[in-house]
Backbone and ligand atoms as CSV (ligand in chain L), in Angstrom:
chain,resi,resn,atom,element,x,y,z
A,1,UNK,N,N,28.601,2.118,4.788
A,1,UNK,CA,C,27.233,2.461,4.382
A,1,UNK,C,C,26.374,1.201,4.268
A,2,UNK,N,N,25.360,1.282,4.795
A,2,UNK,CA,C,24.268,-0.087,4.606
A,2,UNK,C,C,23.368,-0.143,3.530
A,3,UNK,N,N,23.161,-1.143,3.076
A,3,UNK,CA,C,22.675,-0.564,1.306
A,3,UNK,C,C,21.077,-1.033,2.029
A,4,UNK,N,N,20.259,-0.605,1.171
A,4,UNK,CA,C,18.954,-0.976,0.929
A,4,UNK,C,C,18.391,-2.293,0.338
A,5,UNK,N,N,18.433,-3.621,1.227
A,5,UNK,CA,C,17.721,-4.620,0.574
A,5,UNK,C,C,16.701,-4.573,-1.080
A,6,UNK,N,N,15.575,-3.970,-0.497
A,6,UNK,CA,C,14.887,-3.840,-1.568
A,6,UNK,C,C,14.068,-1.909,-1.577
A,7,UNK,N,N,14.560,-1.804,-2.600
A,7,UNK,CA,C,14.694,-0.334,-2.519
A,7,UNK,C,C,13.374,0.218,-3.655
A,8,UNK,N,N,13.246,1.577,-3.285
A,8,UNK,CA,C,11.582,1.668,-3.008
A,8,UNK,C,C,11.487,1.535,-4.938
A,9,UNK,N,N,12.700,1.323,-5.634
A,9,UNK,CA,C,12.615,1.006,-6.982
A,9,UNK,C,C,11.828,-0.614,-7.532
A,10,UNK,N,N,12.653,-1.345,-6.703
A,10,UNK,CA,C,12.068,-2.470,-7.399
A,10,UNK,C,C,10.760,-3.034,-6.398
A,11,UNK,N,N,10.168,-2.435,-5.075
A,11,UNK,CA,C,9.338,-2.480,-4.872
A,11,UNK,C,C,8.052,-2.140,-5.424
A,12,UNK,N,N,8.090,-0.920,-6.538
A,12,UNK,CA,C,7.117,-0.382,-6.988
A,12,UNK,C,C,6.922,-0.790,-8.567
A,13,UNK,N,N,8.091,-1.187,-8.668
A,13,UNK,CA,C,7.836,-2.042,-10.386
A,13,UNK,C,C,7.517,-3.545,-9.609
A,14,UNK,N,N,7.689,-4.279,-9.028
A,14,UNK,CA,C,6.966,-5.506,-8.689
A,14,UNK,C,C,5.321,-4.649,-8.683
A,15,UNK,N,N,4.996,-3.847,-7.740
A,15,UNK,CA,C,3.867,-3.635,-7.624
A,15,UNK,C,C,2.802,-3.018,-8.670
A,16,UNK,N,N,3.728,-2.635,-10.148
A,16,UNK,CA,C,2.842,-2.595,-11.345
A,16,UNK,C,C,2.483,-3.911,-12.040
A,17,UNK,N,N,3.191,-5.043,-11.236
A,17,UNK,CA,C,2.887,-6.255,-11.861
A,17,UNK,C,C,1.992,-6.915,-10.812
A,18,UNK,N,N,1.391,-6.308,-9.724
A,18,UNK,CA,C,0.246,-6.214,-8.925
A,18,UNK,C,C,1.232,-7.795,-8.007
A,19,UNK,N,N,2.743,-7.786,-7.830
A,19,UNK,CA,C,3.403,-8.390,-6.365
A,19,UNK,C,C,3.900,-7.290,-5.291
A,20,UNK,N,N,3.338,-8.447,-4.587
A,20,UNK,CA,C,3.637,-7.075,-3.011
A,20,UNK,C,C,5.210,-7.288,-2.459
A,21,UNK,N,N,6.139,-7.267,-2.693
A,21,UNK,CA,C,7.448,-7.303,-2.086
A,21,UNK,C,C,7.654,-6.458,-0.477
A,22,UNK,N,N,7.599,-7.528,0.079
A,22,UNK,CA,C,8.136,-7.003,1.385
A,22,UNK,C,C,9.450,-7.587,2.300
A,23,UNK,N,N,9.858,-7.058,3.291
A,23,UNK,CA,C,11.246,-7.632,4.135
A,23,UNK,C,C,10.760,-8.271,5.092
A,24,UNK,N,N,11.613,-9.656,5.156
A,24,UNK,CA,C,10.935,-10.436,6.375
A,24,UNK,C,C,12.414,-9.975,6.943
A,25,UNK,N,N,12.127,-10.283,8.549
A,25,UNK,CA,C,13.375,-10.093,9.574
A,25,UNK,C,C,13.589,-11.812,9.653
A,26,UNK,N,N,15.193,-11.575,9.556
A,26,UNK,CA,C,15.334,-13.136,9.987
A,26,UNK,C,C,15.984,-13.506,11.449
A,27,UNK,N,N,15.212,-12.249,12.061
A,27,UNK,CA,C,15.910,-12.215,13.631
A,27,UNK,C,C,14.279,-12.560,14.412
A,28,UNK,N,N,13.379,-11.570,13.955
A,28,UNK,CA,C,12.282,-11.933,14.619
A,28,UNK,C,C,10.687,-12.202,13.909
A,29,UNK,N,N,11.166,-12.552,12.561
A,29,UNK,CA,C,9.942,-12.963,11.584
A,29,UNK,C,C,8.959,-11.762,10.992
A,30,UNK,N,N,9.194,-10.789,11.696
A,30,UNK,CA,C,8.147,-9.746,11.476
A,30,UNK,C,C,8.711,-9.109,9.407
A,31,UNK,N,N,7.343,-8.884,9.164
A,31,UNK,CA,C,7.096,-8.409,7.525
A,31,UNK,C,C,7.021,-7.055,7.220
A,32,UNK,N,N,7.748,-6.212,6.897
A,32,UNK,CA,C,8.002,-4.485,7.368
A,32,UNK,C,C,7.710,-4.662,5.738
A,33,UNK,N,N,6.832,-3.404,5.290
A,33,UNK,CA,C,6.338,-2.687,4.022
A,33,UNK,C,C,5.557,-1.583,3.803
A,34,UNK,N,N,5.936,-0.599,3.453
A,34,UNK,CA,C,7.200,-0.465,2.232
A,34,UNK,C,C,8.123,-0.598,2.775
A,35,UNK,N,N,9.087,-0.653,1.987
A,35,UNK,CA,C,10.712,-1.212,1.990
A,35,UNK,C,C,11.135,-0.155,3.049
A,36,UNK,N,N,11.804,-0.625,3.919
A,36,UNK,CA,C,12.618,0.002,4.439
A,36,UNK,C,C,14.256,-0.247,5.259
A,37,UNK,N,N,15.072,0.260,5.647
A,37,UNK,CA,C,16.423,-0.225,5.628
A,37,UNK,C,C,16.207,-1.487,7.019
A,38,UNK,N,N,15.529,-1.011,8.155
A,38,UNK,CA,C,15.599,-1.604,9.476
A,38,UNK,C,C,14.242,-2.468,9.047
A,39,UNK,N,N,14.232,-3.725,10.253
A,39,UNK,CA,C,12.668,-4.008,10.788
A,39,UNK,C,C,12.037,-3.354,11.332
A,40,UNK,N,N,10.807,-3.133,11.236
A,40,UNK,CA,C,9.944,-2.020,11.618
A,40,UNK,C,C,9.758,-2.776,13.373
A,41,UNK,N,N,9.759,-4.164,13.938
A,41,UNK,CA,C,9.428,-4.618,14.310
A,41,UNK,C,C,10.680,-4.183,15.704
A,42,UNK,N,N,11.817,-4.635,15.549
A,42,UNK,CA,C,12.877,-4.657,16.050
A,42,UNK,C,C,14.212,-3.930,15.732
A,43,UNK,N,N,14.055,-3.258,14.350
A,43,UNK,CA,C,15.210,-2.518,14.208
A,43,UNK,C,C,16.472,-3.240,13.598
A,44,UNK,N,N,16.204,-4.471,13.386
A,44,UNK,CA,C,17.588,-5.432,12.941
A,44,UNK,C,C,17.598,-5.566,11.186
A,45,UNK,N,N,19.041,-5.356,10.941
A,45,UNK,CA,C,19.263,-5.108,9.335
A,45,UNK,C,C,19.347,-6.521,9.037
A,46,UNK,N,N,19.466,-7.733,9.492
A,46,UNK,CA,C,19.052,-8.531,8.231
A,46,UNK,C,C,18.265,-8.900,7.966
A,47,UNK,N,N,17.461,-9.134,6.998
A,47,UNK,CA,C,16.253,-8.743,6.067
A,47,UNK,C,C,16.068,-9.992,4.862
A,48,UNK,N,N,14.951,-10.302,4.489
A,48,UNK,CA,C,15.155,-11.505,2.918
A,48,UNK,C,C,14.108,-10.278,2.574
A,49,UNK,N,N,13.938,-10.268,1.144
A,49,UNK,CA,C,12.893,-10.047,0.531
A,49,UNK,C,C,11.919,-11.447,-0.032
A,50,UNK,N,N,10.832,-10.994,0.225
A,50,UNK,CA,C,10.040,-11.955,0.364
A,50,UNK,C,C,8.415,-11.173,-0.522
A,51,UNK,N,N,8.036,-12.429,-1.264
A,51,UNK,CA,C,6.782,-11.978,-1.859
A,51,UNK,C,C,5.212,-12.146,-1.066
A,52,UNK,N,N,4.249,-11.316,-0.626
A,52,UNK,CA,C,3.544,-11.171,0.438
A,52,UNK,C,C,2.140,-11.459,-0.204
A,53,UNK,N,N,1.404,-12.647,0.285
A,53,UNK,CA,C,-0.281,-12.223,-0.356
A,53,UNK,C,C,-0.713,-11.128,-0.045
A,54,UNK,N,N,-1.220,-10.316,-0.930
A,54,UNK,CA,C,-1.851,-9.060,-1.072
A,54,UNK,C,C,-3.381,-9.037,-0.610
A,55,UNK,N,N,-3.460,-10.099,0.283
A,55,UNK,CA,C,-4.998,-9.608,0.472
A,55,UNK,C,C,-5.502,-9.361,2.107
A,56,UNK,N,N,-6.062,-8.617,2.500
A,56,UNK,CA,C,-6.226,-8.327,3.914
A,56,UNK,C,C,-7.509,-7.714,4.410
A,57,UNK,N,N,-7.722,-6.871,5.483
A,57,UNK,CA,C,-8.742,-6.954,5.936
A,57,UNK,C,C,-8.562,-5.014,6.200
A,58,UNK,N,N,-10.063,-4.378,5.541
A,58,UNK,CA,C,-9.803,-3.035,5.907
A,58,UNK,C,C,-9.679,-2.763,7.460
A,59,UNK,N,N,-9.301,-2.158,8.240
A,59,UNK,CA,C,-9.034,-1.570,9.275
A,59,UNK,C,C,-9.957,-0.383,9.752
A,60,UNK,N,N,-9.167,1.122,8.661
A,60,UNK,CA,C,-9.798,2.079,8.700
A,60,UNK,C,C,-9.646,2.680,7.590
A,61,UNK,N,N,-10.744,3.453,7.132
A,61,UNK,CA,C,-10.969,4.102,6.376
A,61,UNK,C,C,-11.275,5.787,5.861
A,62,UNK,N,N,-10.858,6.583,5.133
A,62,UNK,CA,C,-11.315,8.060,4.916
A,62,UNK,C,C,-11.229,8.614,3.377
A,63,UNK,N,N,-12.511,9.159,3.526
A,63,UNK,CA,C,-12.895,9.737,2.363
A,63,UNK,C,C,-12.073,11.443,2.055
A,64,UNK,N,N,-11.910,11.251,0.955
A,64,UNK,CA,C,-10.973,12.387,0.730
A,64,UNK,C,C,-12.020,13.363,-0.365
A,65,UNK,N,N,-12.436,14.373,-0.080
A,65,UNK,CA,C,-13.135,15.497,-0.844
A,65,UNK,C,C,-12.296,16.544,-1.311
A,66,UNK,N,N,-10.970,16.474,-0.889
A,66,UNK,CA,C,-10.329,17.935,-1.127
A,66,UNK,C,C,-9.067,17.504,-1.848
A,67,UNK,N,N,-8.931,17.470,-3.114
A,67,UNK,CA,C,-7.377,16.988,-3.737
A,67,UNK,C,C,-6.235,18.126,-3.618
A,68,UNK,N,N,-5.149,17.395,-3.569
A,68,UNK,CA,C,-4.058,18.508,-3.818
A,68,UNK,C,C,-4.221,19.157,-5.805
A,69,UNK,N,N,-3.279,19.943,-5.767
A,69,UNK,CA,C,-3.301,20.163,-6.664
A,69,UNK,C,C,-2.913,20.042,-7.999
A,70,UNK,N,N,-4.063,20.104,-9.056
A,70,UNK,CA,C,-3.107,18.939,-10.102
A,70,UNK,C,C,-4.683,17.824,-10.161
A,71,UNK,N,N,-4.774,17.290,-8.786
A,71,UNK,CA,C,-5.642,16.000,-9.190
A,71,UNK,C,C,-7.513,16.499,-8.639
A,72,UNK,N,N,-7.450,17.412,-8.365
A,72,UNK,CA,C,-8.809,17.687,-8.601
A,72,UNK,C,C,-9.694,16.918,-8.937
A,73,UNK,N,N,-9.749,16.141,-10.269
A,73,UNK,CA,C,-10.401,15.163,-10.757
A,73,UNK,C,C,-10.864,13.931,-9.795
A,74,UNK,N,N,-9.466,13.522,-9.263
A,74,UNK,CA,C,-9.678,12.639,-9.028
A,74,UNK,C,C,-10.565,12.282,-7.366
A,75,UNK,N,N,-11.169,13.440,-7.315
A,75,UNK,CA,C,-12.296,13.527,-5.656
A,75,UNK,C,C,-13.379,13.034,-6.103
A,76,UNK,N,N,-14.231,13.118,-5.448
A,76,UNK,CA,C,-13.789,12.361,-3.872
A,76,UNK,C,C,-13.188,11.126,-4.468
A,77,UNK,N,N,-12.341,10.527,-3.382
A,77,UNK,CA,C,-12.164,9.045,-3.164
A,77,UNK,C,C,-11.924,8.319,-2.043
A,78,UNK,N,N,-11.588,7.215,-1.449
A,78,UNK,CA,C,-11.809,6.700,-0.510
A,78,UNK,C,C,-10.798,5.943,-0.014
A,79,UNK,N,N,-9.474,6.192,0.781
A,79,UNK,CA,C,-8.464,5.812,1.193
A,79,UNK,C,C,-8.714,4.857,2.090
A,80,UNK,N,N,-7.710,3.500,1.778
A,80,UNK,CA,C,-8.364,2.375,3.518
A,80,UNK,C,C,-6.957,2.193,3.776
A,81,UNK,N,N,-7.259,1.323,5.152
A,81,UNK,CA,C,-5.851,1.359,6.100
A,81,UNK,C,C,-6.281,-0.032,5.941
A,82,UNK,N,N,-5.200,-1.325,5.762
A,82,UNK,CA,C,-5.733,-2.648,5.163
A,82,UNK,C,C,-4.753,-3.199,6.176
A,83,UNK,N,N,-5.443,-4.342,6.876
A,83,UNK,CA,C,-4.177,-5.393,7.945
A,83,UNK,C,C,-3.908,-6.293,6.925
A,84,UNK,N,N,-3.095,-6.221,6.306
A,84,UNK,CA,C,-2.308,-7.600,5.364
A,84,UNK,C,C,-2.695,-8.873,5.973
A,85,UNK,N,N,-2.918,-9.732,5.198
A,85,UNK,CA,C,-2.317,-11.204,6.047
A,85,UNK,C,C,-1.022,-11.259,6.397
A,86,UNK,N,N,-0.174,-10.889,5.677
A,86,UNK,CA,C,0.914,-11.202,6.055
A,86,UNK,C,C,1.327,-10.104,7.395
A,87,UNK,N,N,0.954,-9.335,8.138
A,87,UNK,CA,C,1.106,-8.784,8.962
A,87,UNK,C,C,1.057,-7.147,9.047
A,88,UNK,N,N,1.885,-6.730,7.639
A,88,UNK,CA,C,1.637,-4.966,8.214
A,88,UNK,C,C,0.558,-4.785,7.674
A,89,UNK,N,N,0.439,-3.403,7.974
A,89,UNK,CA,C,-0.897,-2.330,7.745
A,89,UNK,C,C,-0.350,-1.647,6.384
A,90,UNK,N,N,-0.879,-1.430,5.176
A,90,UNK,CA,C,-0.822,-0.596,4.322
A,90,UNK,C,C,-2.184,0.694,3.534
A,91,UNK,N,N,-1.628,1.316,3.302
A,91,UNK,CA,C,-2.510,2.561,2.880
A,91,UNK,C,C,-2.754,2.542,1.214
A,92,UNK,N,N,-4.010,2.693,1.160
A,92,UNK,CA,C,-4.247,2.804,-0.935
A,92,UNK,C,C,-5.098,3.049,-0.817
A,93,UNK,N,N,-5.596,3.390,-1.795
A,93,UNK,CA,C,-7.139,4.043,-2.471
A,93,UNK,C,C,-7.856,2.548,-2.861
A,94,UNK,N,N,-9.460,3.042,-2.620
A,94,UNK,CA,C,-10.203,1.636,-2.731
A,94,UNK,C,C,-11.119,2.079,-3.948
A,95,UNK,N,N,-10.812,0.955,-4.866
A,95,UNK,CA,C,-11.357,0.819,-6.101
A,95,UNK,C,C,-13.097,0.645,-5.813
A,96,UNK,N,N,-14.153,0.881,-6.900
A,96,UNK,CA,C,-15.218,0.682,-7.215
A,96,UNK,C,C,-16.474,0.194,-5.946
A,97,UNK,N,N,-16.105,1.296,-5.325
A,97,UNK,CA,C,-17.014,1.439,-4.833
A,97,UNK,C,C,-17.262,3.364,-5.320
A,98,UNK,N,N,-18.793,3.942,-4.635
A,98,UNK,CA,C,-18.995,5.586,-4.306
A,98,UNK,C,C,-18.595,5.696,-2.858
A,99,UNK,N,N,-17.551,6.553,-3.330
A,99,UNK,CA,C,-17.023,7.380,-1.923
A,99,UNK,C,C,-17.902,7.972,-0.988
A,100,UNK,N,N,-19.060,8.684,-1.606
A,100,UNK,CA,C,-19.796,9.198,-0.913
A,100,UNK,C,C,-20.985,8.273,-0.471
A,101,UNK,N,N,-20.833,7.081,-0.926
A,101,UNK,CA,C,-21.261,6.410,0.236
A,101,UNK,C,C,-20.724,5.284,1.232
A,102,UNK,N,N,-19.399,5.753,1.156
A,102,UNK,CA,C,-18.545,5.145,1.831
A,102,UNK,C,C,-18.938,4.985,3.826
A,103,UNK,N,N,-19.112,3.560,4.280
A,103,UNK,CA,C,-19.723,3.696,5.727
A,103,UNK,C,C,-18.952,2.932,6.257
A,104,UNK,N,N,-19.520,2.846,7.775
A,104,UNK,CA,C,-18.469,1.873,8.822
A,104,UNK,C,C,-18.377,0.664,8.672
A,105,UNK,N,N,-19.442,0.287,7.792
A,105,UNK,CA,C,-19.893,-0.886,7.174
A,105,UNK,C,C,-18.018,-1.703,6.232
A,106,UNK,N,N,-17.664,-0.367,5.638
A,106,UNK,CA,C,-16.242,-1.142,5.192
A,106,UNK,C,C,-15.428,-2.114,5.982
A,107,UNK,N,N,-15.331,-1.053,6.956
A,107,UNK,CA,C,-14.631,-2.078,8.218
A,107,UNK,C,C,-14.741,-3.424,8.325
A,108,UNK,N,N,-13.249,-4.041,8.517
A,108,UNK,CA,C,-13.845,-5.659,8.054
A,108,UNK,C,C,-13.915,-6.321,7.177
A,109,UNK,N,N,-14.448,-5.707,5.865
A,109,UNK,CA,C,-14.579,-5.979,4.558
A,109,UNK,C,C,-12.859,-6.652,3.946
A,110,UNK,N,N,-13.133,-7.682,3.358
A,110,UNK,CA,C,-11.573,-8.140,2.484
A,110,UNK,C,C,-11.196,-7.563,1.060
A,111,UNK,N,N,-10.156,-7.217,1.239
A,111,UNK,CA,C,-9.525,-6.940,0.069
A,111,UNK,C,C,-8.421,-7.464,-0.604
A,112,UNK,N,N,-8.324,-7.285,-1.806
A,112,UNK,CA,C,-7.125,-7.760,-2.622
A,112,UNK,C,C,-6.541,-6.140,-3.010
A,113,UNK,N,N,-5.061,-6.588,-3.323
A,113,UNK,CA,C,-4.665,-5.066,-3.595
A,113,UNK,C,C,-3.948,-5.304,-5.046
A,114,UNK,N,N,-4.278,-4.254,-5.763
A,114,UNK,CA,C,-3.662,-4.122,-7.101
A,114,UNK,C,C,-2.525,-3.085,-7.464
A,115,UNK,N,N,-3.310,-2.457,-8.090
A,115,UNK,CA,C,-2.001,-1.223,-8.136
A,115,UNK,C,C,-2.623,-0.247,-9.100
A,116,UNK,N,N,-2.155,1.082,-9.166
A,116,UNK,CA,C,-2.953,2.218,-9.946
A,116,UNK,C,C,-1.610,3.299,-10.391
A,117,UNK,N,N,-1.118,3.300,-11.711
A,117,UNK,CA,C,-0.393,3.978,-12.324
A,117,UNK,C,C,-0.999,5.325,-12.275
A,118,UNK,N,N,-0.011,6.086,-12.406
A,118,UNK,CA,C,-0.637,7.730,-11.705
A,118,UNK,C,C,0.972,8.321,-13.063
A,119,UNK,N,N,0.102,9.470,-13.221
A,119,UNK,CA,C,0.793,10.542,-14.430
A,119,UNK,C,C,1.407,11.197,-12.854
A,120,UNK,N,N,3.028,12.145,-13.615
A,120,UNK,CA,C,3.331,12.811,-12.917
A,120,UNK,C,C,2.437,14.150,-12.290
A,121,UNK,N,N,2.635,14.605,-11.084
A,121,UNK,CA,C,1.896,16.586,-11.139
A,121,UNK,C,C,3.514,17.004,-10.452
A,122,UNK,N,N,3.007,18.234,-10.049
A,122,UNK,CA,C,3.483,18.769,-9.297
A,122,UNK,C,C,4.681,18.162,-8.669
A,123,UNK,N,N,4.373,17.708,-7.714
A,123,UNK,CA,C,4.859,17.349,-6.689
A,123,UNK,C,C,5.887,16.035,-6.760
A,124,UNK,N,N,5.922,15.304,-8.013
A,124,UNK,CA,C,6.182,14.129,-7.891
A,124,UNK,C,C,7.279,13.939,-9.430
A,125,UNK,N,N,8.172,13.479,-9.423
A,125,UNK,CA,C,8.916,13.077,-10.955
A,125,UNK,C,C,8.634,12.496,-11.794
A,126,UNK,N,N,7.735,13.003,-12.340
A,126,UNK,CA,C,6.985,11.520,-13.487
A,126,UNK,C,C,6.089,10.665,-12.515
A,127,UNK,N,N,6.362,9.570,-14.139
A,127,UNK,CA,C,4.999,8.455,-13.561
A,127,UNK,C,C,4.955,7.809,-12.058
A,128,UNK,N,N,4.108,7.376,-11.358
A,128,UNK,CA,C,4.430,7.049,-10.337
A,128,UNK,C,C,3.040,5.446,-10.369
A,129,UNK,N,N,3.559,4.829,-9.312
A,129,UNK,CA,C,2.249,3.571,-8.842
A,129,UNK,C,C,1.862,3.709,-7.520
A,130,UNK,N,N,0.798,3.074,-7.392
A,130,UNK,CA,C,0.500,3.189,-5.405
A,130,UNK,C,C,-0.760,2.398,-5.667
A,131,UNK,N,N,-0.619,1.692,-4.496
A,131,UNK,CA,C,-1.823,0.078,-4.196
A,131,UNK,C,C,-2.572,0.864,-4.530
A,132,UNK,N,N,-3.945,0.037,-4.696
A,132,UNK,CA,C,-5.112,0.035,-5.217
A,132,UNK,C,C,-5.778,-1.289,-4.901
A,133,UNK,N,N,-7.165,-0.879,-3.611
A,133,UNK,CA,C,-8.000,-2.216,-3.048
A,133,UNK,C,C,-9.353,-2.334,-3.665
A,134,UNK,N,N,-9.198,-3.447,-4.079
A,134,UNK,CA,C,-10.429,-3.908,-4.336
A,134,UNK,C,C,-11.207,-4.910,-3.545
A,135,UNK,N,N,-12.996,-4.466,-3.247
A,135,UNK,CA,C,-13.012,-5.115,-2.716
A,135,UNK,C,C,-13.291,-6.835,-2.697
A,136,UNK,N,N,-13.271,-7.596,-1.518
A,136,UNK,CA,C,-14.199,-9.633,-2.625
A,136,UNK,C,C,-14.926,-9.802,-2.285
A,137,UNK,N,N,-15.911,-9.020,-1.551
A,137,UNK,CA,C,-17.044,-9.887,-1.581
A,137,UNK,C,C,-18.241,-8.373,-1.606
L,1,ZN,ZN,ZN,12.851,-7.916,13.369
């Protein structure tokens, strides 16, 4: 059995302490996140865990009007697709800005990523975390 380098446990408690833990490949350098067993890049299991600057560049972006259920409250909001510096693409909700006036204008825009503690619903076992971008300039 192949164990899990860094497993989606201590990835997400680093990330309430707002560090991005990701796997570097030490076959072909590439930075795979969230955790996962292979390189996203090449498929090869050996792996370091490695701590990643959290700040990057939005990509793409979508506004969400329709919550599942349970979070109602929390609509609209405004999901971005962020190119890391350090190389992958990650998904989070973007802090302080209005969603509804969310434009193409994001695109481009830099971010730092934090993190956003979330109560259990439905769907999920208890407390949970998931990035959270803010934007710098
Ligand atoms: Zn690789």
């Amino acid at each position: 059995m192949v164990e899990y380098k860094l497993t989606s446990k201590a990835y997400y408690e680093a990330l309430k302490q707002d560090k991005l833990l990701g796997l570097k490949c030490r076959t072909c350098g590439a930075v795979t996140v969230p955790p996962a067993m292979a390189c996203r890049q090449c498929s090869e299991l050996d792996l370091d865990i490695v701590e990643l600057k959290s700040s990057g560049t939005v990509r793409t972006f979508t506004t969400v009007f329709v919550a599942s259920e349970g979070r109602e409250g929390e609509c609209p909001y405004t999901i971005v697709l962020v190119e890391l510096e350090a190389g992958p693409w990650l998904m989070g909700k973007l802090d302080g800005i209005d969603p509804k006036a969310a434009s193409m204008e994001l695109i481009g825009k830099k971010v730092r990523m934090g993190h956003k503690v979330f109560s259990g619903d439905k769907y999920s076992a208890g407390e949970g975390v998931s990035p959270l971008f803010f934007l710098l300039d």
